[in-house]
C-alpha positions in Angstrom: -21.7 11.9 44.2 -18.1 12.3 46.0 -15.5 14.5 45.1 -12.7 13.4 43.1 -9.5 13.6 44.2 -7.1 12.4 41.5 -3.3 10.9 41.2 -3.2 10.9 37.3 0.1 8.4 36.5 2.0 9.4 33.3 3.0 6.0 32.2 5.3 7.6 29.0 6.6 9.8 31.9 7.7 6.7 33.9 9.1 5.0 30.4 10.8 8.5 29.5 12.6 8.5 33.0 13.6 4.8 32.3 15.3 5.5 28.6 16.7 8.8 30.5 18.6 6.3 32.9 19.8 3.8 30.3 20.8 6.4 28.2 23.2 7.1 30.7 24.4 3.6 30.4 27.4 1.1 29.6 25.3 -1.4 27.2 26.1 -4.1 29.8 25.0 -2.5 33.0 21.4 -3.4 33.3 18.4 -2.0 35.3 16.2 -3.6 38.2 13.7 -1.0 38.7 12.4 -0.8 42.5 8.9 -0.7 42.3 8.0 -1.6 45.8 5.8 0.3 48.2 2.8 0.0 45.6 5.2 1.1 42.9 6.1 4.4 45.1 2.5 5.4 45.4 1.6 5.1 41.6 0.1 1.4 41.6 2.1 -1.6 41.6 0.7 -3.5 38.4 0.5 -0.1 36.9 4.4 0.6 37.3 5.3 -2.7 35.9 3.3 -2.9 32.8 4.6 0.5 32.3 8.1 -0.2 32.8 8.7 -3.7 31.3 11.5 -2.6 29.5 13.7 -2.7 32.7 15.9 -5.7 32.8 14.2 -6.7 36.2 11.6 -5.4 38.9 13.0 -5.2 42.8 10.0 -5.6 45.5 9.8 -5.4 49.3 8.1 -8.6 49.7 6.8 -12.0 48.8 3.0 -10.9 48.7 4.4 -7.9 46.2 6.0 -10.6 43.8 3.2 -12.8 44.0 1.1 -10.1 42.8 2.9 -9.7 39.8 3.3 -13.1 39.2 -0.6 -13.3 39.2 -1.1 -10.7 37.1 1.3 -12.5 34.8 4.3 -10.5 34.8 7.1 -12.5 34.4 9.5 -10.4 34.2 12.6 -11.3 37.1 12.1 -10.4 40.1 14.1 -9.9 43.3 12.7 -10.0 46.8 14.6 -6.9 48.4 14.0 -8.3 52.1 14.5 -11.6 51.5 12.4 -14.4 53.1 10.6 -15.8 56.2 10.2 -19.0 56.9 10.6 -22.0 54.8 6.9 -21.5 53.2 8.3 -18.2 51.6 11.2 -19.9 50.8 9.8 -22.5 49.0 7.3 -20.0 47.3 10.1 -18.0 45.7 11.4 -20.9 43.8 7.8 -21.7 42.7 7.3 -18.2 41.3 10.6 -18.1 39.7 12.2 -15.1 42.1 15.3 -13.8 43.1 16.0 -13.4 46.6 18.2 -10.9 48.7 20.0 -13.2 52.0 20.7 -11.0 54.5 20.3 -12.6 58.1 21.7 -15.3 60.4 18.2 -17.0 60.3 17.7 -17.0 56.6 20.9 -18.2 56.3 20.4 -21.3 58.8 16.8 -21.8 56.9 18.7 -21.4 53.6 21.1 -24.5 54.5 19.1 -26.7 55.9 16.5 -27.3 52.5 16.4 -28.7 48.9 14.6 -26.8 46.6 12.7 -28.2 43.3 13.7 -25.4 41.3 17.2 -23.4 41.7 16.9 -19.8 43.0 19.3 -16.7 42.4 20.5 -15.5 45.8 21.7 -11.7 46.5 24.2 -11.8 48.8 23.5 -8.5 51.2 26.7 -6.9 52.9 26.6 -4.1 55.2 29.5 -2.0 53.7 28.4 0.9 56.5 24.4 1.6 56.9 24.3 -0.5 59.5 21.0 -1.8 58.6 20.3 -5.2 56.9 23.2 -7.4 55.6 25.9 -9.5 56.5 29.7 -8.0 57.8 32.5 -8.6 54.9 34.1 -11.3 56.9 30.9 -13.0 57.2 29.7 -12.8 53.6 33.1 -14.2 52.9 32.6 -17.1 55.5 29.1 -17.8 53.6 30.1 -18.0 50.0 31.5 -20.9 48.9 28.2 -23.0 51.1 26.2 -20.8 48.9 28.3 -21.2 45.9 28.0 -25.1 46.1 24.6 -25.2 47.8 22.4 -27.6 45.3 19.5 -25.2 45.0 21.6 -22.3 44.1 22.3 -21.2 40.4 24.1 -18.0 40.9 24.9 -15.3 43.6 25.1 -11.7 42.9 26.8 -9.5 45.6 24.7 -6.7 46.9 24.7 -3.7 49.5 23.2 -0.1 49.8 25.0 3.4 49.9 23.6 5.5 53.3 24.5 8.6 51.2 24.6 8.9 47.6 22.2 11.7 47.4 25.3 13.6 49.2 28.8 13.0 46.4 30.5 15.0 49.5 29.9 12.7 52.1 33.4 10.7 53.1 31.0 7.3 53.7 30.6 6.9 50.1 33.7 6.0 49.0 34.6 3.6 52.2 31.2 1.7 51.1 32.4 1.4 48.0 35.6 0.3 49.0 34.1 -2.3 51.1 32.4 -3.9 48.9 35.0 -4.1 45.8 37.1 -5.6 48.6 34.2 -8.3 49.5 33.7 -11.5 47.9 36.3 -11.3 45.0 35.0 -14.4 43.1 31.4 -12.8 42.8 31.3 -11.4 39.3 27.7 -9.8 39.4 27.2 -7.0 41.7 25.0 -4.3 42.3 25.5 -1.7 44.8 23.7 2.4 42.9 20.5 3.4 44.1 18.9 6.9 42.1 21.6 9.1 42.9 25.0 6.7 42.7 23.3 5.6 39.5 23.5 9.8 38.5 26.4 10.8 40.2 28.7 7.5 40.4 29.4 6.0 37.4 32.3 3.5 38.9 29.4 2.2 41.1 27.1 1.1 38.8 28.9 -2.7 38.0 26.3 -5.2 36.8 23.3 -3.5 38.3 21.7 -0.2 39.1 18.4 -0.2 41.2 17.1 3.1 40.2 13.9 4.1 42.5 12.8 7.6 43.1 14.3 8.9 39.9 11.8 6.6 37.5 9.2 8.7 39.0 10.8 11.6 38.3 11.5 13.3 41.5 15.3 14.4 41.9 16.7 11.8 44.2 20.3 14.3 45.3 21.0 16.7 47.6 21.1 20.4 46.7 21.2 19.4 43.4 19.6 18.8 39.9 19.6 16.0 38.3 23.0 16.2 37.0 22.0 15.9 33.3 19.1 14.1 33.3 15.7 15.2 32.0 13.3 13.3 34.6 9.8 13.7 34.0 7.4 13.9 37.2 5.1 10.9 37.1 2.6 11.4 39.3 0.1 15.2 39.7 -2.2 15.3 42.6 -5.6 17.3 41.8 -8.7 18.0 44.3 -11.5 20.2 43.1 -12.0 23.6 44.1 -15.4 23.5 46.1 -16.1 27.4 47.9 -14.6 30.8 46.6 -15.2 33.2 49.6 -14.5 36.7 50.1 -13.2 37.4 53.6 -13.3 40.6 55.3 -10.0 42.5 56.7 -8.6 41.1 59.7 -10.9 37.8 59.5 -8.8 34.3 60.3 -9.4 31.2 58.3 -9.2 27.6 59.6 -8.4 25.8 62.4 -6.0 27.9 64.9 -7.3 31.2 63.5 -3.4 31.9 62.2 -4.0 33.6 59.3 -5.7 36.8 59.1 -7.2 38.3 56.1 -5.8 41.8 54.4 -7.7 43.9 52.8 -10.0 42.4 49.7 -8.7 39.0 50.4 -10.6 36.1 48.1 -9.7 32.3 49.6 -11.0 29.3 47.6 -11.6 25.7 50.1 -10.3 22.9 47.9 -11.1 19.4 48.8 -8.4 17.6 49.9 -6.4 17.4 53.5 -4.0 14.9 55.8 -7.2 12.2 55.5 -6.2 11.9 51.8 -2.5 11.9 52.8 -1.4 15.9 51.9 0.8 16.7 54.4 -0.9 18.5 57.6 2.6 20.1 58.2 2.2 21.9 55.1 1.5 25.4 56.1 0.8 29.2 54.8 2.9 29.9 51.7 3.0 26.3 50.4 2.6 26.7 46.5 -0.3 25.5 44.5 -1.6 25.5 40.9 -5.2 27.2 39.7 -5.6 27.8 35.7 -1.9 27.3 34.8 -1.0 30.2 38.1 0.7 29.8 41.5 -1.1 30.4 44.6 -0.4 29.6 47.7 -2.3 27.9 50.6 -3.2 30.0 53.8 -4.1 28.4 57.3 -3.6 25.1 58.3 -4.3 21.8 56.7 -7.7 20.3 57.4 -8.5 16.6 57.6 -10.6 16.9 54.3 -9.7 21.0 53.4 -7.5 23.3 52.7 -7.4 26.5 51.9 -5.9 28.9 49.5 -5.6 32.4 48.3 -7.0 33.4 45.4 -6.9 37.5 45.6 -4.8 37.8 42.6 -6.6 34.9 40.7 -9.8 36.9 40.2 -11.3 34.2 37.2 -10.7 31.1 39.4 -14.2 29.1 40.1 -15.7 26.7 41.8 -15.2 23.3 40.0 -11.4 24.4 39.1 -8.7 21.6 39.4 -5.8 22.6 42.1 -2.9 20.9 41.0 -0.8 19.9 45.0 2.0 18.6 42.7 3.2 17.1 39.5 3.4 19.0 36.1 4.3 22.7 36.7 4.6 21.8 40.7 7.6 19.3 41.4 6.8 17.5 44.7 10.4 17.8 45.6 9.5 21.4 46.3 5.9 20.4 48.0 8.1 18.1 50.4 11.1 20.4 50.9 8.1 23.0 52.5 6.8 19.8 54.4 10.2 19.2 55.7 10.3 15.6 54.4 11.2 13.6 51.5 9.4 12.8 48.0 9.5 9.2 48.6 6.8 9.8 51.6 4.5 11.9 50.1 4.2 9.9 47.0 3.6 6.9 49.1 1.2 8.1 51.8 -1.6 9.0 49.4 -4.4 6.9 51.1 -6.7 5.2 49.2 -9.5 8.3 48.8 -7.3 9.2 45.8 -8.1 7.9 42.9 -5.3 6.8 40.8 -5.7 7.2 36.9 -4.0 6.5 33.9 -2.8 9.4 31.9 
């Protein structure tokens, strides 16, 4: 029988978060929860059912909306990246989607069709990430093709802040600029991610595309979350499978760079980098056993790691270790990893199970 290793999803934590951000609310401003990436890690159909009380769902990509769609969730749904190729194209107005433009060649592919059914386009401008989008002057050049094209029933204006997890950061409010300044006759906008939706109210215009923050992991910099009560949505467990005594001066795991004091107890838990728990993750990284903090000593194993349990004297083989989640915010778990929540909730390989709860 295998081990279970377990991502238990708290769907009323994921529909707390969401009432948390539209709480915070003008009536009018509505939400398109981004639940690409397999719904951050937590299950795509999972995340949707849960959170069907967002005005719309944001995805990376077609085969992401189609799932939905199949699953029949028809709830409206943009296409964050847009399309390739005319099949796409076509297959968005089919399934009823919206779709982000934000390249010379969609554009060009754009023009030169007639579609059955009329499609919402989201106009992208690059107001300073440099990344995907159009320049001002460009959008501006677009806009009234788009506005007149046959197969086109509206266009929102869209871009993405580079830094709105940092208020401080002098990029913020040129972006913003920008993009008031862009495409004057577009009434419908949308421009917050997590943290402008927190910390920027005069971005939020006619749509916020919260992220991170439905899943309850603090999307600022330094910061709380500024008022809001998020709710993690996601704890990691793996079983605790060996409680060993180890002599005085004895090393544990690969590397040999931790050496045991005196009366030192480690417990081996089953899990590792093959399940997706960080391997940079090192000695002093925080776990739970019975409700208590412990921490993990040695180095991360493929399948193992280890932890000490000298002051947890009742802890026992079968035990749950809690890597993050209730009592154990992963933003801490990824500040000691030296990344981001976003990539630990996403790089849990399949070997976890994920589970309702």
């Amino acid at each position: 029988m295998s081990r279970k290793i377990t991502a238990t999803i708290h769907l009323a934590a994921l529909q707390h978060n969401l009432a948390q951000i539209k709480g915070h609310l003008q009536s009018a401003t509505k939400i398109v929860a981004v639940i690409k990436a397999d719904g951050y890690g937590h299950g795509l159909l999972r995340v949707a059912r849960a959170l069907y009380k967002a005005d719309m769902f944001a995805v990376g990509c077609l085969d992401e909306a189609a799932e939905l769609r199949s699953n029949a969730i028809d709830k409206p749904t943009l296409l964050l990246e847009g399309f390739e190729g005319e099949s796409e194209l076509r297959a968005i107005s089919d399934l009823k989607l919206d779709t982000v433009i934000h390249s010379e060649e969609q554009w060009g592919l754009l023009q030169s069709i007639v579609l059955q059914k009329k499609i919402s386009i989201w106009l992208k401008v690059d107001t300073g990430m440099s990344r995907l989008g159009f320049s001002p002057t460009r959008a501006e050049q677009i806009l009234p093709v788009l506005e007149s094209h046959p197969s086109i029933d509206r266009v929102v204006l869209i871009s993405h802040f580079a830094n709105a997890n940092d208020p401080t950061h002098s990029l913020n409010g040129e972006q913003q600029q920008r993009f008031e300044q862009c495409c004057h006759t577009i009434p419908e906008r949308s421009l917050a991610n997590s943290a402008a939706t927190i910390l920027n109210n005069s971005a939020h215009y006619q749509f916020v595309r919260p992220g991170i923050a439905l899943y309850g992991s603090s999307p600022l910099l330094n910061q709380g979350e500024a008022g809001y009560d998020l709710r993690p949505a996601m704890t990691l467990q793996a079983p605790l499978i060996a409680v060993k005594k180890i002599a005085q001066g004895e090393s544990v795991g690969y590397g040999s760079n931790w050496q045991a004091p005196e009366g030192a107890v480690v417990g081996v838990v089953a899990i590792g980098y093959g399940h997706g728990y960080p391997r940079k993750l090192t000695t002093g990284t925080p776990v739970l056993i019975r409700g208590e903090r412990v921490t993990l000593v040695g180095r991360v194993s493929m399948d193992l790691i280890t932890i000490d349990l000298t002051s947890t004297p009742a802890a026992q083989v079968g035990d749950m270790v809690t890597l993050w989640g209730e009592g154990l915010p992963v933003d801490e778990i990824a500040a000691a990893a030296d990344t981001i929540s976003y990539e630990l909730l996403c790089q849990l390989t399949s070997r976890v199970v994920r589970e309702d709860g």
